[in-house]
C-alpha positions as CSV (number, residue, x, y, z in Angstrom):
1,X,47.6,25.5,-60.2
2,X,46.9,22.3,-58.1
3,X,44.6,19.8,-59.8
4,X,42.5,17.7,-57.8
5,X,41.0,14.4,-58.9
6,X,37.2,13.7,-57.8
7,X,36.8,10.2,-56.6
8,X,33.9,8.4,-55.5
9,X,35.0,8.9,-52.0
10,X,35.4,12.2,-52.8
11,X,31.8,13.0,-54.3
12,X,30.5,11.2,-51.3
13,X,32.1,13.0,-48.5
14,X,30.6,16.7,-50.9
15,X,27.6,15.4,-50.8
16,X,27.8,14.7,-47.0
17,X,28.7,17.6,-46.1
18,X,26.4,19.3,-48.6
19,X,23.6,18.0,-47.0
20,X,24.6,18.3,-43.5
21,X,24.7,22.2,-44.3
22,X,21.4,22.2,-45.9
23,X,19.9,20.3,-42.9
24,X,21.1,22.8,-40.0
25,X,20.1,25.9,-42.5
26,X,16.6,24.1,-42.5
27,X,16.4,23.6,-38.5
28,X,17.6,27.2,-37.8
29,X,14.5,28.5,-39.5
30,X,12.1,26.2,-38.3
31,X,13.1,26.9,-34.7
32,X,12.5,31.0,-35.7
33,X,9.3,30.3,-36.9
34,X,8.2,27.9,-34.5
35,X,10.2,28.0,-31.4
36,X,7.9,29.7,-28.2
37,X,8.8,32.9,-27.2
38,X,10.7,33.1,-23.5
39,X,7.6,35.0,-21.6
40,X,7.2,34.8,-17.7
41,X,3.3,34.3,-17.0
42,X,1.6,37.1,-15.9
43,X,0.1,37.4,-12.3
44,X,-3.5,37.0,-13.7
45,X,-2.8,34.0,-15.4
46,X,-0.9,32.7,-12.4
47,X,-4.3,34.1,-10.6
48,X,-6.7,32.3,-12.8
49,X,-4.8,29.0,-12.4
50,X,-5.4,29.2,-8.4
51,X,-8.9,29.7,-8.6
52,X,-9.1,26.5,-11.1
53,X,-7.1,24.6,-8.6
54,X,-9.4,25.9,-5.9
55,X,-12.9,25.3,-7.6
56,X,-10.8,21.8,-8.7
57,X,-10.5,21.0,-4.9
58,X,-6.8,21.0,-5.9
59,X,-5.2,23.3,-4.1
60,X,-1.4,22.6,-3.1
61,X,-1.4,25.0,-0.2
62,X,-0.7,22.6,2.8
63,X,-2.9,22.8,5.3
64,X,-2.9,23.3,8.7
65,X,-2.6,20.1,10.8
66,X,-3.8,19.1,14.5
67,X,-1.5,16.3,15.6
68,X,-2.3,14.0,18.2
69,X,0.4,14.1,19.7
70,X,1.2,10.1,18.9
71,X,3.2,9.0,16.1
72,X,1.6,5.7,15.6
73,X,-1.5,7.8,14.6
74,X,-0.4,11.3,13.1
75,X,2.3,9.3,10.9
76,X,-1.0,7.8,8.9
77,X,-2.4,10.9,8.5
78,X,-1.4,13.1,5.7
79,X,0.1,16.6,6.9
80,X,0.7,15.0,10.8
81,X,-2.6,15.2,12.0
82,X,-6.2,16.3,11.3
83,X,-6.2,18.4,9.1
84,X,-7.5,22.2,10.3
85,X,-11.2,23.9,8.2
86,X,-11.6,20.6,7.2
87,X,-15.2,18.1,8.2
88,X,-14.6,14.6,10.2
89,X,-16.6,12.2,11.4
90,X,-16.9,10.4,14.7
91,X,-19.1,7.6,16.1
92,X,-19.4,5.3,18.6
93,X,-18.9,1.5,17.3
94,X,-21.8,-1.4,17.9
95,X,-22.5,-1.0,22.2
96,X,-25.1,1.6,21.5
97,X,-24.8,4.3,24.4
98,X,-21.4,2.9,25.9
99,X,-19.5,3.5,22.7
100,X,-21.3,6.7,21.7
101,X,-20.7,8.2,24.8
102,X,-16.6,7.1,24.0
103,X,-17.4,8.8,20.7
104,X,-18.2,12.4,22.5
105,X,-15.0,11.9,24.6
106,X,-13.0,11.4,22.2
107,X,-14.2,14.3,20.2
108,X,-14.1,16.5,23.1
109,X,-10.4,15.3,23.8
110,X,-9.6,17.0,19.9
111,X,-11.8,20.3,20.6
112,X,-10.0,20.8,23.8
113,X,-6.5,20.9,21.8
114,X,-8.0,23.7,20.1
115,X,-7.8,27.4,20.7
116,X,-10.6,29.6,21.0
117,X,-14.2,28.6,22.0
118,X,-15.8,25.6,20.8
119,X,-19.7,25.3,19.9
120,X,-21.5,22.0,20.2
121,X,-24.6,22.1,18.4
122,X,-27.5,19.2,19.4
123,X,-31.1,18.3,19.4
124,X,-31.3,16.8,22.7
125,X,-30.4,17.9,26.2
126,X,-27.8,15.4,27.4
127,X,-24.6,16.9,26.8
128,X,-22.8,16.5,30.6
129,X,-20.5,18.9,31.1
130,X,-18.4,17.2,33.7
131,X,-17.5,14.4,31.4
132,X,-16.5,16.7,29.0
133,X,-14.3,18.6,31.8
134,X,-12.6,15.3,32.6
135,X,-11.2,14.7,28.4
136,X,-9.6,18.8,28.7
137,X,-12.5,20.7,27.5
138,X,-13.2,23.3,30.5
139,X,-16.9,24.1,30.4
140,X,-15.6,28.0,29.8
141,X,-14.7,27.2,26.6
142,X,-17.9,25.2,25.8
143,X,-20.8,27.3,23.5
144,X,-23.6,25.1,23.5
145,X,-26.6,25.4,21.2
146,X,-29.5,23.3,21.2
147,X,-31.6,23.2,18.3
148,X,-35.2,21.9,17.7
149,X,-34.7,19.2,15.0
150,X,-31.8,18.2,12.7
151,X,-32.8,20.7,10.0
152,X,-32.2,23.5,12.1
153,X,-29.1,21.8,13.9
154,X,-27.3,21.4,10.2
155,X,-27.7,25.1,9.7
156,X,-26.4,25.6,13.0
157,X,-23.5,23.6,12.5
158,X,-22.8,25.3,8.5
159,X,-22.9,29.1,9.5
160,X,-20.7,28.2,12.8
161,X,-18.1,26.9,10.4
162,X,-18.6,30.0,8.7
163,X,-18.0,32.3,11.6
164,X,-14.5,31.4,11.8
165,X,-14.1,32.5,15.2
166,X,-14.4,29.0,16.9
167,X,-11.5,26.4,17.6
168,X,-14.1,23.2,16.6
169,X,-18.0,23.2,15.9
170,X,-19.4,20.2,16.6
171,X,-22.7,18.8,15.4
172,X,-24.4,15.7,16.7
173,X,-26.4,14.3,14.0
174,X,-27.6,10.9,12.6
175,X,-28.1,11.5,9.3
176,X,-25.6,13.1,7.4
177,X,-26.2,12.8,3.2
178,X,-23.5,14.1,0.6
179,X,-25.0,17.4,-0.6
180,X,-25.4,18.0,3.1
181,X,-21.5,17.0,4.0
182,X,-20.4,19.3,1.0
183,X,-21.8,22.3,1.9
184,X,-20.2,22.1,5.2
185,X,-16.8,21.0,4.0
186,X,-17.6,24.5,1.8
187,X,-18.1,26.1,4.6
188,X,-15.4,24.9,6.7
189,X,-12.3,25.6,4.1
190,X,-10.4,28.5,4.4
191,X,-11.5,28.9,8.2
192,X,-9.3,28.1,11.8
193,X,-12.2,26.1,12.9
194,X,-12.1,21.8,12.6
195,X,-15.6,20.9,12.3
196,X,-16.4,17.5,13.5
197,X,-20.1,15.7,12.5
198,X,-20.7,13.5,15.7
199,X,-22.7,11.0,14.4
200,X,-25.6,9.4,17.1
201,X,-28.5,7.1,16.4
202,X,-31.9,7.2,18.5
203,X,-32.2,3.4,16.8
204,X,-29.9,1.4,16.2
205,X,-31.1,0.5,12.6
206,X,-30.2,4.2,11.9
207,X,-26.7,3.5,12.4
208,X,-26.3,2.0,8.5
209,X,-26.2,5.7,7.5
210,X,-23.0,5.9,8.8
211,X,-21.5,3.4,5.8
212,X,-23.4,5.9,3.4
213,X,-20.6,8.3,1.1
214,X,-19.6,11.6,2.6
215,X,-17.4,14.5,1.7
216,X,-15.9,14.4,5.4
217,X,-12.2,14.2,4.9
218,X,-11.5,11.7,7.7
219,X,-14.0,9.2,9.6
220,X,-13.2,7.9,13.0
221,X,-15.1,5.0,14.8
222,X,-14.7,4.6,18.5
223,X,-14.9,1.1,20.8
224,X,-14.4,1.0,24.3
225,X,-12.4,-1.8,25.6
226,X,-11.4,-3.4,29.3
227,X,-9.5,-1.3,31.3
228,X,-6.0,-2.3,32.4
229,X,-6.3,-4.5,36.0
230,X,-4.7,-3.0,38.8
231,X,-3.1,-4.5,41.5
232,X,-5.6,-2.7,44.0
233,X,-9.0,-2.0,44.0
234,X,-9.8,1.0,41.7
235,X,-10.5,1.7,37.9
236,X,-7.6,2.0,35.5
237,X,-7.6,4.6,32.8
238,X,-10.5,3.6,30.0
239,X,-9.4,2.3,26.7
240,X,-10.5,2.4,23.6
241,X,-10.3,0.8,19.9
242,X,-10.2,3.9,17.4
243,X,-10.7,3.1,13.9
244,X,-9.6,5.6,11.1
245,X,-12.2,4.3,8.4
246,X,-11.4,6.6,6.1
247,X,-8.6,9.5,5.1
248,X,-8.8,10.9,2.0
249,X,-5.3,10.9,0.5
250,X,-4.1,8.1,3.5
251,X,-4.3,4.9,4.9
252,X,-7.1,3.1,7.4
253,X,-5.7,1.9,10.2
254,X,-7.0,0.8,13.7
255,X,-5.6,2.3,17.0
256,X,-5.5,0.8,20.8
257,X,-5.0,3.6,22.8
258,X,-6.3,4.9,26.6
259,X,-8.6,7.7,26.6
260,X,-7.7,11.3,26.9
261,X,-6.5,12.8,30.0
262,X,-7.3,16.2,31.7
263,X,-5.6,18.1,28.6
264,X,-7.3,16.1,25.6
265,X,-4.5,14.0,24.8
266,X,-4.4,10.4,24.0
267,X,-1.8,7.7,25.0
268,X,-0.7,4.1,23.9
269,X,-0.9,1.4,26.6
270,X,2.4,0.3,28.3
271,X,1.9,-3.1,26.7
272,X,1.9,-1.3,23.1
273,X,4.9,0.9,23.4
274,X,7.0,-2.0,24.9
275,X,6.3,-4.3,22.0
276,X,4.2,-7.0,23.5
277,X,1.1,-6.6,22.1
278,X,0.7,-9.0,19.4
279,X,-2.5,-7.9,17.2
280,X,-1.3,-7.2,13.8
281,X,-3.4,-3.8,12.9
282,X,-5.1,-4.2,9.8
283,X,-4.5,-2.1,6.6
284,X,-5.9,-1.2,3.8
285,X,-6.1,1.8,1.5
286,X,-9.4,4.0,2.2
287,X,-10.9,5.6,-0.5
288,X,-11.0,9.1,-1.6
């Protein structure tokens, strides 16, 4: 028989390993007891969490995009472009009828890279087709409505974005409050259609509305500037300063471009895409 003599080493390294065994006996159970079972979730759980994420106005689902067709401006907007069953804004900036009428150009320049027809809802009878023609939207295409006071023009505009049959609905309005912007943003998701709240002002002193907090997800403000001179009599291509105010999830920026052509499209003055122009464009972060 092989004696062995117990040291203090010894009784150290028993009680070591003595405890070490008692510990991992310990964890085992605690992680039967404890541990969560290994389930997959269910499709009505999975269900239930996209109708939070919906009623949330968190939905991850990407949404369909209308790009300009210009990096300089679809790169500071999220997706690419504007996005599609979504409510903008558009208005003219500070020369009254000159930059309003910019305004309706430049929104007609967007509906006319849409498919499908477009309604224009308004209250007064000054919508000129032929201008309209001129930034790509052919008269064809063109559903107009005329409605007898703004009451009756914001119903209009909701149950057209409702329809979902339309490439854009567009409204012109001058006073657009919040509960009013949310129930057409309601009624705009989930459709094809981009609806577009073209904001004019019988009165100037109407236009501070327009600072007032919407639930449109972008808000554009059109300037016109000088044309380009040309080296023989004629006019040059208009121009104008387009502000992005606001983009939820993006960036404000401001824009010099020339105004739409025959197909709705926008381009960036020769100046700009050779690097000479010199005007630092303003940033900041837009609320939302």
């Amino acid at each position: 028989m092989v004696s062995r003599v117990l040291t203090a080493d010894n009784c150290a390294e028993m009680r070591t390993n003595k405890e070490q065994s008692v510990g991992d006996a310990y964890c085992k159970a605690w992680s039967r007891q404890f541990a969560m079972p290994d389930r997959t979730i269910s499709p009505a759980i999975a269900n239930l969490r996209e109708r939070i994420e919906r009623l949330e106005g968190g939905r991850r689902r990407a949404r369909a995009v209308l790009p300009f067709g210009l990096a300089e401006i679809d790169n500071r907007l999220p997706g690419g472009g504007l996005a599609v069953g979504c409510l903008h804004e558009v208005a003219g900036g500070g020369n009254g009828a000159v930059d309003g009428a910019a305004a309706g150009l430049f929104t007609a320049g967007i509906a006319a890279r849409t498919r499908g027809k477009v309604l224009w809802c308004v209250t007064r009878s000054d919508l000129f087709a032929p201008a309209l023609a001129q930034a790509g939207l052919a008269p064809d295409r063109l559903i107009h409505v005329e409605a007898g006071d703004e009451k009756a023009l914001l119903a209009c505009f909701e149950e057209g974005l409702r329809h979902g049959g339309f490439g854009a609905v567009i409204a012109e309005v001058a006073h657009l409050t919040m509960t009013a912007s949310r129930r057409l943003q309601l009624a705009a998701e989930g459709q094809r259609a981009i609806g577009i709240a073209l904001r004019r002002w019988r009165r100037q002193t109407e236009a501070s509305d327009f600072g007032q907090p919407t639930a449109s997800v972008t808000r554009w403000r059109v300037s016109v500037l000088p044309s380009r001179p040309l080296p023989v009599p004629g006019v040059a291509r208009h121009r104008w300063l387009i502000e992005l105010i606001r983009c939820r999830a993006g960036e404000s920026a401001d824009f010099e471009v020339e105004a739409c052509d025959g197909t709705g499209r926008l381009a960036l003055p020769s100046e700009v895409v050779h690097g000479s122009h010199s005007k630092e464009i303003g940033r900041r972060f837009a609320t939302g």
